[in-house]
VOLO-43313 format. One record per residue: residue in one letter; z, y, x of N, C-alpha, C in turn. Coordinates in nm, 2 decimals, decimal comma. Layout:
N
atom residuo = a n_w = Z n_v = Y n_u = X ca_w = Z ca_v = Y ca_u = X c_w = Z c_v = Y c_u = X .
...
//
This chain:
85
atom residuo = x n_w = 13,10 n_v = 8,60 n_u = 12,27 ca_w = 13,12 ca_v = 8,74 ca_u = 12,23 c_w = 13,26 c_v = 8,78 c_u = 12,26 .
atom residuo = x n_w = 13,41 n_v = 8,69 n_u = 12,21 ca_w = 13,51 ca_v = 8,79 ca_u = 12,21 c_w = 13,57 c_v = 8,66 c_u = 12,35 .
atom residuo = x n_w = 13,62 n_v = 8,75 n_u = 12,42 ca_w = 13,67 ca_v = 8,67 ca_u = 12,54 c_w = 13,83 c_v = 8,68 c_u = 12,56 .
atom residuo = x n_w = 13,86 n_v = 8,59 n_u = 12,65 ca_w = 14,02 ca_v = 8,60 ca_u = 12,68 c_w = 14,08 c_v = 8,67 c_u = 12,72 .
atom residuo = x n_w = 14,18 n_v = 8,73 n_u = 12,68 ca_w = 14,20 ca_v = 8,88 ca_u = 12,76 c_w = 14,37 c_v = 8,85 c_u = 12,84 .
atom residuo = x n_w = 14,39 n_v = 8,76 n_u = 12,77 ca_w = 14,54 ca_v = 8,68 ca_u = 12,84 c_w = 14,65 c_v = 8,74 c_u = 12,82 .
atom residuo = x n_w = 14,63 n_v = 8,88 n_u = 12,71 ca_w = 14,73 ca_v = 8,92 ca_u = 12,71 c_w = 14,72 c_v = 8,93 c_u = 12,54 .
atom residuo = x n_w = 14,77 n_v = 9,05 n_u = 12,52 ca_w = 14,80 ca_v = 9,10 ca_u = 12,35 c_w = 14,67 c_v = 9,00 c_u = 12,22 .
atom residuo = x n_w = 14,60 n_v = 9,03 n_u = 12,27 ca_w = 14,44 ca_v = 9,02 ca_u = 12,22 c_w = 14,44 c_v = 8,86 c_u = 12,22 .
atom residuo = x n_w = 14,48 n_v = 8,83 n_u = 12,28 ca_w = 14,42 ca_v = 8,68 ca_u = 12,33 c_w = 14,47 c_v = 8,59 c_u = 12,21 .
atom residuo = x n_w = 14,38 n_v = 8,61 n_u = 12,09 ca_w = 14,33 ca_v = 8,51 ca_u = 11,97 c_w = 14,36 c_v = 8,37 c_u = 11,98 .
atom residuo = x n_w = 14,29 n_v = 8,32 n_u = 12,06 ca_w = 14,32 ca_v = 8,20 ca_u = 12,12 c_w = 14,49 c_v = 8,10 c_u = 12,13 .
atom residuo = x n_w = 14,49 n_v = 8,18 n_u = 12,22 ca_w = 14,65 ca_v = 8,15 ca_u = 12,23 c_w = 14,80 c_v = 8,18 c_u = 12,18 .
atom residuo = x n_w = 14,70 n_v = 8,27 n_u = 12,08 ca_w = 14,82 ca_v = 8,33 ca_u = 11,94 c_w = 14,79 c_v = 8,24 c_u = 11,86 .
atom residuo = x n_w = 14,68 n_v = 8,17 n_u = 11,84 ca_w = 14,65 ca_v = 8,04 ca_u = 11,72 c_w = 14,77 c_v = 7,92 c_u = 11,77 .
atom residuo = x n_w = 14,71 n_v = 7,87 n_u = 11,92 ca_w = 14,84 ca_v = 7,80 ca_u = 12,00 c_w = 14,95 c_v = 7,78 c_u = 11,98 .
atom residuo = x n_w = 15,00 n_v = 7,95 n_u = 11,99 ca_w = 15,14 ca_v = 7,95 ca_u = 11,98 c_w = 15,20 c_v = 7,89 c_u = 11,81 .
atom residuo = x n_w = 15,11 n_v = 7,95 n_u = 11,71 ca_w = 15,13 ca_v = 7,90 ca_u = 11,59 c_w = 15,15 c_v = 7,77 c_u = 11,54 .
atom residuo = x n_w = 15,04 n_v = 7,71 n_u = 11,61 ca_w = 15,03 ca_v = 7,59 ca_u = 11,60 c_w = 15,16 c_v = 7,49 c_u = 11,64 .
atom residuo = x n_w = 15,18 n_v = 7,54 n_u = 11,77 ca_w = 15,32 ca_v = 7,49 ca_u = 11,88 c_w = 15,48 c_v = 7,53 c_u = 11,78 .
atom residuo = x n_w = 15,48 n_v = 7,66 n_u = 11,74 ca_w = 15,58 ca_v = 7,65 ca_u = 11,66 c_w = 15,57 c_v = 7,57 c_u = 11,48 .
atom residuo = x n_w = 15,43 n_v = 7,55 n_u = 11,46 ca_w = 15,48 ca_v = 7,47 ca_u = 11,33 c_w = 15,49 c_v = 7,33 c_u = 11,38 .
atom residuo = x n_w = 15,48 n_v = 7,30 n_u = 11,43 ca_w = 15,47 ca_v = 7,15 ca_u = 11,52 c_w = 15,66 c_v = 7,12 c_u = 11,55 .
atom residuo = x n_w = 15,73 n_v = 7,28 n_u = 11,61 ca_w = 15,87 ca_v = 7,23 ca_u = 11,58 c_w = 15,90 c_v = 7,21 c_u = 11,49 .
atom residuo = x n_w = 15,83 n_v = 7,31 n_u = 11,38 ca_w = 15,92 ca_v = 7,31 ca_u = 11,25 c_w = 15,91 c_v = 7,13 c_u = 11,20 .
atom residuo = x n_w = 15,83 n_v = 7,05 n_u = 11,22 ca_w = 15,82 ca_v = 6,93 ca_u = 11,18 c_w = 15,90 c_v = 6,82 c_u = 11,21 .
atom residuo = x n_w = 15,97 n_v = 6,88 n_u = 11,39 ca_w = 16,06 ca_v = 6,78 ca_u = 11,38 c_w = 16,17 c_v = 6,75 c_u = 11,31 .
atom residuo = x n_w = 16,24 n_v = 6,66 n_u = 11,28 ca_w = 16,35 ca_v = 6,60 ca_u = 11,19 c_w = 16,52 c_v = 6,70 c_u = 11,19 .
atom residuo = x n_w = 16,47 n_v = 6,72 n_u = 11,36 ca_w = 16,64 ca_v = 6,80 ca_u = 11,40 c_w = 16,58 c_v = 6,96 c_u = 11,39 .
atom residuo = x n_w = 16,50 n_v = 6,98 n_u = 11,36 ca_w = 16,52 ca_v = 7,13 ca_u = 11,36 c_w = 16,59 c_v = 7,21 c_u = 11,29 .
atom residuo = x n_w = 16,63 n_v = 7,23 n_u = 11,20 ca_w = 16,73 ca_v = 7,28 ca_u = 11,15 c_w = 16,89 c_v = 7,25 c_u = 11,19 .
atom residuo = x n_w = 16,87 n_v = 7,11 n_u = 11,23 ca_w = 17,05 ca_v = 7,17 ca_u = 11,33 c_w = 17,07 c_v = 7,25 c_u = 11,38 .
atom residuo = x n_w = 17,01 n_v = 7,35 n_u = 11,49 ca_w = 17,05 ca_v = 7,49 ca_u = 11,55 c_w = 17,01 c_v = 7,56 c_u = 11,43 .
atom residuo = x n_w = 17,07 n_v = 7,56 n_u = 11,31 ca_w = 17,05 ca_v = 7,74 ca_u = 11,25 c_w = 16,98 c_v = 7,81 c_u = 11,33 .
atom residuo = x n_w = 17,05 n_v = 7,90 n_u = 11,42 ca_w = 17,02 ca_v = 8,08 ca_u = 11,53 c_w = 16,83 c_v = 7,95 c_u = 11,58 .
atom residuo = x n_w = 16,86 n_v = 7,88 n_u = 11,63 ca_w = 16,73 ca_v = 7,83 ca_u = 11,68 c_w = 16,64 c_v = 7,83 c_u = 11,55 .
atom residuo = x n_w = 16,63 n_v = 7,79 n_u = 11,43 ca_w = 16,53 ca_v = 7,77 ca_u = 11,36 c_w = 16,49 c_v = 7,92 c_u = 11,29 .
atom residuo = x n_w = 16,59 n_v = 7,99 n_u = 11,32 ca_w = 16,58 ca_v = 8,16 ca_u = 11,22 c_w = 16,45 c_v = 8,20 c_u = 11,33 .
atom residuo = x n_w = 16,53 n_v = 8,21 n_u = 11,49 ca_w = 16,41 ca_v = 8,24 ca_u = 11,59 c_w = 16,30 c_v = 8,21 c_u = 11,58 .
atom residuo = x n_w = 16,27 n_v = 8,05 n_u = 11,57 ca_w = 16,10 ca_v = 8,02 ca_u = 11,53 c_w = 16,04 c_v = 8,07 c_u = 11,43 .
atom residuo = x n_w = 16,09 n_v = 8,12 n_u = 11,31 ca_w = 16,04 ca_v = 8,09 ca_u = 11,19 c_w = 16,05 c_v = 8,25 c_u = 11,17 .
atom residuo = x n_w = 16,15 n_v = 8,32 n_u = 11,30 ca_w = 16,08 ca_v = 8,46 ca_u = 11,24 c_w = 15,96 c_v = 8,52 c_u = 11,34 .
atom residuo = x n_w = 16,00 n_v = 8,45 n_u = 11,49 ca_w = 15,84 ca_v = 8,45 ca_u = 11,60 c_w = 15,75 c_v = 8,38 c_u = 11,49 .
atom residuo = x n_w = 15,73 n_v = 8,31 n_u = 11,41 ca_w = 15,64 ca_v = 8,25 ca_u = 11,35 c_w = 15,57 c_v = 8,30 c_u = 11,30 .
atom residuo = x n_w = 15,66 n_v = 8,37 n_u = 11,21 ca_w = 15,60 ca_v = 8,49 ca_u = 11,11 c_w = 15,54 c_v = 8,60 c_u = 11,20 .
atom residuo = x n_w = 15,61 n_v = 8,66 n_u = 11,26 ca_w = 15,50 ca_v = 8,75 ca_u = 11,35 c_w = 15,41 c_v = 8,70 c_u = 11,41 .
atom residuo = x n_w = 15,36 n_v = 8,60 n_u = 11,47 ca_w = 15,26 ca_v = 8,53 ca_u = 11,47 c_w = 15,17 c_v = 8,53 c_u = 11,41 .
atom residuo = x n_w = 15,23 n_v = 8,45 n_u = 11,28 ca_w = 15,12 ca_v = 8,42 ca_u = 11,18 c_w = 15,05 c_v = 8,57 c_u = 11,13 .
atom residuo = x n_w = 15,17 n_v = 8,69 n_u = 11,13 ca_w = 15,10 ca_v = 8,80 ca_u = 11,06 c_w = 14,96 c_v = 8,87 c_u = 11,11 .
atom residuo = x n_w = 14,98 n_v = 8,85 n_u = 11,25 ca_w = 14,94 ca_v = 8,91 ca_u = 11,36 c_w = 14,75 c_v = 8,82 c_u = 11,37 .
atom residuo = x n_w = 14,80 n_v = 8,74 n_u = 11,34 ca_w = 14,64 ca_v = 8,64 ca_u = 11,34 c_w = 14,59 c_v = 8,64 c_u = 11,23 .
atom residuo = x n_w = 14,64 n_v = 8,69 n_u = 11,12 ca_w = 14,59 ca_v = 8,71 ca_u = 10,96 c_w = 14,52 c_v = 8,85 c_u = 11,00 .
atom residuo = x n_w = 14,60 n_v = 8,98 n_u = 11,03 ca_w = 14,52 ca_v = 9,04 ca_u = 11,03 c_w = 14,41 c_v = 9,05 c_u = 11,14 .
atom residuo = x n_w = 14,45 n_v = 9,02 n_u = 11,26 ca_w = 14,32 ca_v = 9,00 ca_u = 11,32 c_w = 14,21 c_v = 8,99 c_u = 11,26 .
atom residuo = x n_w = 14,23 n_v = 8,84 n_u = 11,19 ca_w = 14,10 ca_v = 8,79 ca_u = 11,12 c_w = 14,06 c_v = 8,83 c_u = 10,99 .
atom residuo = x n_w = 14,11 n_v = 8,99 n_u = 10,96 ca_w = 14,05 ca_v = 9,03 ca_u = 10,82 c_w = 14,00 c_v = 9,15 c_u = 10,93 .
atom residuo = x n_w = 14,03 n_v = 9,17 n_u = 11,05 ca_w = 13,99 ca_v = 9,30 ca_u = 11,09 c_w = 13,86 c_v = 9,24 c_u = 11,14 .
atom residuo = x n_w = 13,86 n_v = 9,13 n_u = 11,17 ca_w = 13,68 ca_v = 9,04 ca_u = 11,20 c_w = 13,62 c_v = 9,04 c_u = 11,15 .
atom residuo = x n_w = 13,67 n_v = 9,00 n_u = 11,04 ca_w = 13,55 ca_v = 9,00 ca_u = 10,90 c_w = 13,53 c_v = 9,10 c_u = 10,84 .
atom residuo = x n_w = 13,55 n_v = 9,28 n_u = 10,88 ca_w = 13,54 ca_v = 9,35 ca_u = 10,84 c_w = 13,40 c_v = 9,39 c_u = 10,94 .
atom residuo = x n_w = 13,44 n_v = 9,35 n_u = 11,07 ca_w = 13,36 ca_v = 9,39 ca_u = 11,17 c_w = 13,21 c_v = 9,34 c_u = 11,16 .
atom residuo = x n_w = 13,24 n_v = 9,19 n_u = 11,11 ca_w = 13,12 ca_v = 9,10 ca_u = 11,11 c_w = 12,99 c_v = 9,16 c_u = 11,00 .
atom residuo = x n_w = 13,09 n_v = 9,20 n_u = 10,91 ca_w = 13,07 ca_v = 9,29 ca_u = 10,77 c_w = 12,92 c_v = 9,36 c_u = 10,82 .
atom residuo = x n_w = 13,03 n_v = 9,49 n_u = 10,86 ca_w = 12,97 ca_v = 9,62 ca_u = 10,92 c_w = 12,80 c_v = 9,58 c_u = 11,01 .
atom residuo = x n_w = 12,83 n_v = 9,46 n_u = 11,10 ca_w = 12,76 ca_v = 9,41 ca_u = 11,20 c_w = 12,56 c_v = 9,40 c_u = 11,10 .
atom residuo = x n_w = 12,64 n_v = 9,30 n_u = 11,02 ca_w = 12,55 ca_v = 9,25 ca_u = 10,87 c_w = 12,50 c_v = 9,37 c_u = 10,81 .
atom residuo = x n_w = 12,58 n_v = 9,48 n_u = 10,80 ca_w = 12,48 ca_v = 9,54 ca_u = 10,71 c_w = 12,38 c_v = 9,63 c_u = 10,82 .
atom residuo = x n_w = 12,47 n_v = 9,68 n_u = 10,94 ca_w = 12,38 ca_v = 9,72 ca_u = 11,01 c_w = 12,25 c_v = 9,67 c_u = 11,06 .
atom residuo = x n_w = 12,24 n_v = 9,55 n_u = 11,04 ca_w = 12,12 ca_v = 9,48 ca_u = 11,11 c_w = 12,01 c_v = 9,47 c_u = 11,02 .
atom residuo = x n_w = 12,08 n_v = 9,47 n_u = 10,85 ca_w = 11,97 ca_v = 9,50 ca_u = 10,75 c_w = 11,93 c_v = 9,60 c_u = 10,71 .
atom residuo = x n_w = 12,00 n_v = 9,69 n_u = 10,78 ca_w = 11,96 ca_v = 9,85 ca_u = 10,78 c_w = 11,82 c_v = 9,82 c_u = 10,82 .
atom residuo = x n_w = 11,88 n_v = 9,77 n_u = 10,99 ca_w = 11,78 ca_v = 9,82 ca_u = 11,08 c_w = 11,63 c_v = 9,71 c_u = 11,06 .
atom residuo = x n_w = 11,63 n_v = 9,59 n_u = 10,99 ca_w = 11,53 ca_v = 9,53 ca_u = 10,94 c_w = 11,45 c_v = 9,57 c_u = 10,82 .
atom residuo = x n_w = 11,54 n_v = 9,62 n_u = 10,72 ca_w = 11,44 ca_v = 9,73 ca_u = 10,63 c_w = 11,45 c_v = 9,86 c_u = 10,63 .
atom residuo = x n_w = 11,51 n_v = 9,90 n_u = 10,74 ca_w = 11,41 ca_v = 10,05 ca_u = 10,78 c_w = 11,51 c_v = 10,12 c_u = 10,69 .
atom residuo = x n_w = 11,59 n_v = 10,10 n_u = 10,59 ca_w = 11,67 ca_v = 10,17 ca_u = 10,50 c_w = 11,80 c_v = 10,23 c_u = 10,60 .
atom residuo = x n_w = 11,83 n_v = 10,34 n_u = 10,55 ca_w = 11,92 ca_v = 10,43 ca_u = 10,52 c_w = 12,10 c_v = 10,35 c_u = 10,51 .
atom residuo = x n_w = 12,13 n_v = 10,28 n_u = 10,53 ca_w = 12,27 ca_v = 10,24 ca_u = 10,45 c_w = 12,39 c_v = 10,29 c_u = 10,52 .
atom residuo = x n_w = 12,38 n_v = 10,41 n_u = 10,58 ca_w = 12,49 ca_v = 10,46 ca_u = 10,61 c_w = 12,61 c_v = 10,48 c_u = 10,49 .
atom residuo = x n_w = 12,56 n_v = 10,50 n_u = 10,42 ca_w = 12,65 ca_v = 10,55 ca_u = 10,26 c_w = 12,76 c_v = 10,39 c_u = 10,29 .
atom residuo = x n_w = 12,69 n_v = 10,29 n_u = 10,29 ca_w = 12,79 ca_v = 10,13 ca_u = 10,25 c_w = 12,84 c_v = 10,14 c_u = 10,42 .
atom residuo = x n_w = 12,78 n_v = 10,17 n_u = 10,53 ca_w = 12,87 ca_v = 10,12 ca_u = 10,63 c_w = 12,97 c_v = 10,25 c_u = 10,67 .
atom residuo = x n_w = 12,95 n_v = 10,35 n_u = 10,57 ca_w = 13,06 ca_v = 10,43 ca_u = 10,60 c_w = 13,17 c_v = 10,38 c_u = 10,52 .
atom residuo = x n_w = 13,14 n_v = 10,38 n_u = 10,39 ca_w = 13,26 ca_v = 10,32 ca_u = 10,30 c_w = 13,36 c_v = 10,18 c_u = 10,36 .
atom residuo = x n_w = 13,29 n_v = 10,08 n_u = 10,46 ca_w = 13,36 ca_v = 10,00 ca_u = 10,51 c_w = 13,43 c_v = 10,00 c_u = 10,59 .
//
């Protein structure tokens, strides 16, 4: 369903990168460069912010997806709940 887009979007390798930067934060010397560990840890945080909301904006989608399909299996009306979402 959601594919690589190699650029902004690309889920995948924004997890990567997170991953890659807490993996410095582990090593021993990292905090000797001060200016180096502020850089990681504030790329980190935009990182991390950026894949948090992604993934609440998914499961909003997945939501929507869900109730539309039970709309459409019991014949019901549920515009009222997938508008409110």
């Amino acid at each position: 369903m959601w594919t690589r887009s190699g650029g902004t979007f690309d889920i995948a390798r924004r997890e990567e990168i997170v991953d890659e930067l807490n993996a410095q934060r582990l090593d021993p010397a990292f905090w000797n460069d001060s200016e180096k560990a502020r850089e990681v840890e504030k790329k980190l945080a935009a990182e991390q912010d950026w894949v948090d909301a992604w993934r609440a904006v998914k499961r909003r989608v997945d939501d929507l997806e869900t109730l539309m399909l039970l709309a459409q299996e019991e014949g019901e009306d549920l515009s009222g709940e997938i508008e409110a979402e």
